[in-house]
N, C-alpha and C positions, 0 to 999 in steps of 0.2 A: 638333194633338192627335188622335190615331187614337182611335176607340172602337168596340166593336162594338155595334151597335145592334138586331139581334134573335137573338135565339139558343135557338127553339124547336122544333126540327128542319124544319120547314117549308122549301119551297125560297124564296127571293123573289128577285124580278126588278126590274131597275132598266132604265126606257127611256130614249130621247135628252133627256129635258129632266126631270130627276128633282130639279132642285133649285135652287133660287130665295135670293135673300139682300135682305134688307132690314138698315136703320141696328142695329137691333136682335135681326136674327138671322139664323137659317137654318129656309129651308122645304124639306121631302125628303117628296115621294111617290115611293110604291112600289108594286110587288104581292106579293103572296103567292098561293103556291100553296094551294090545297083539300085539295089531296092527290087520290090515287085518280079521278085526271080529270075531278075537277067543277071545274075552270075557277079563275081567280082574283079575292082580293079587290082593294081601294085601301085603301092604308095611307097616313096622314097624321103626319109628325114634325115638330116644332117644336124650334129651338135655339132658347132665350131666351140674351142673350150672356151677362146679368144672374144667372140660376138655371142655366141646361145644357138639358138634354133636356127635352122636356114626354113624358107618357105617348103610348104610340100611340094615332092615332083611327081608327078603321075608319071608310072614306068608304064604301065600295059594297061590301056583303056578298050579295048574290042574283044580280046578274048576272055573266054569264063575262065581266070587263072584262082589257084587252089597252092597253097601250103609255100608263099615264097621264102626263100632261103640267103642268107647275105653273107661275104665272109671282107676279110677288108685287112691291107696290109697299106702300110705307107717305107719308101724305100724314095725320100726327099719328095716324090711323089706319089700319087695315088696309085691304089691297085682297088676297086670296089666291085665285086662280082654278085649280081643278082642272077637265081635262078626260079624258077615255078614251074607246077605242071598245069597244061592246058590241052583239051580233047586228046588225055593217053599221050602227049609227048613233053619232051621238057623244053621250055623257053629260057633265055638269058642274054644276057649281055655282059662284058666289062669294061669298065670307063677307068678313065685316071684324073678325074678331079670331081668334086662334090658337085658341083657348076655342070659338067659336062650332058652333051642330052646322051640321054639311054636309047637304044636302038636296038631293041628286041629283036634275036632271031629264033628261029628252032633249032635246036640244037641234036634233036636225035632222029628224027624224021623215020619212025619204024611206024613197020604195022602192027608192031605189038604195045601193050600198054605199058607207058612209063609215068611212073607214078612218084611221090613223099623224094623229092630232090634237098640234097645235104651237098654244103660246097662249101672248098676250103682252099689257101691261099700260100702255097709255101714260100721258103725265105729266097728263090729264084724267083719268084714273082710267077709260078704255073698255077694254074685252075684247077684244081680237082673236084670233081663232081663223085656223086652215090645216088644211086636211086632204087627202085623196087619196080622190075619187068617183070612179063610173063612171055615166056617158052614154052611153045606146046602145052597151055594148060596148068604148066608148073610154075609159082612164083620164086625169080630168084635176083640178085642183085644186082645193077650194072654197074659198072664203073667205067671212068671217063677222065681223060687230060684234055685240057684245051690247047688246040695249038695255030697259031694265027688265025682264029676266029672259027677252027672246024675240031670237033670233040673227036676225037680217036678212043673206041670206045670199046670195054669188051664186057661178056656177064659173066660172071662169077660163079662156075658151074657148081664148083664145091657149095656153094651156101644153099643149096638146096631148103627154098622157106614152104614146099608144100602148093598143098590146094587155097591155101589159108595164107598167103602172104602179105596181105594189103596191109597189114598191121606192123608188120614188122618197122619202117620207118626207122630206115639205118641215119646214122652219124659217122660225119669224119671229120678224123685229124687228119695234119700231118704233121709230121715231128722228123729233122733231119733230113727232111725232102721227100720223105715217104710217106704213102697215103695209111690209115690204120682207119678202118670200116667197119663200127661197133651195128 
């Protein structure tokens, strides 16, 4: 079933992992544009399979956020993890219900630039995050578990992505409770 799902004149952006599905529905982050070059919000939509659409949730309305990421597990209840990058770092949250408010924090607080966030939800109900840092110059991957609300996090020396990394824009799984970092 096709539907159109915003139609305010606003531009909105969908990145590589926009949408997530559980027993009971479908999760779609977005962005939306400002307009007039202040930058973009995080939009949050819920498919219940039961009722349809839930109303949109505005996730992050202040900062300029860029490429959000969604990943979503149900285990009798919710597990629904949003991540973005905003000025070089990664922003996120995770709720346990469709209803629940989002409560954005930073999650990497580096002085280096963290960039294209990929996250994902194993069958323990852990957060895995991937992203694309820079070290001395060099771009290389970082990777991250969530644990009671603080990201334990390391880079990935071996993936060595160069002068030239911004492109790279990793993915992950997890399968079996381990993270796999395309």
């Amino acid at each position: 079933v096709w539907d159109t799902l915003t139609s305010d004149g606003l531009r909105d952006g969908l990145s590589s992992q926009p949408l997530a599905g559980t027993p009971s529905g479908l999760h779609l982050v977005y962005a939306k544009s400002r307009g007039q070059g202040n930058g973009w919000s995080v939009h949050y939509l819920f498919y219940n399979i039961a009722s349809g659409w839930n109303d949109d949730v505005m996730v992050e309305s202040d900062l300029p956020a860029y490429s959000p990421s969604i990943a979503a597990r149900e285990f009798g209840a919710y597990k629904i993890a949003i991540c973005f990058e905003a000025g070089n770092d990664i922003y996120g949250d995770v709720i346990s219900s469709p209803e629940e408010t989002w409560n954005i924090t930073n999650l990497t607080h580096s002085p280096e630039m963290n960039i294209e966030p990929t996250v994902a939800i194993d069958d323990s109900g852990d957060v895995h995050l991937a992203w694309i840092t820079q070290v001395s110059g060099e771009y290389k991957i970082g990777y991250g578990k969530l644990a009671d609300d603080m990201l334990e996090s390391e880079v990935i020396e071996e993936s060595e992505l160069g002068a030239f990394g911004t492109g790279a824009a990793p993915r992950l799984v997890v399968v079996d409770n381990l993270p796999h970092i395309f």
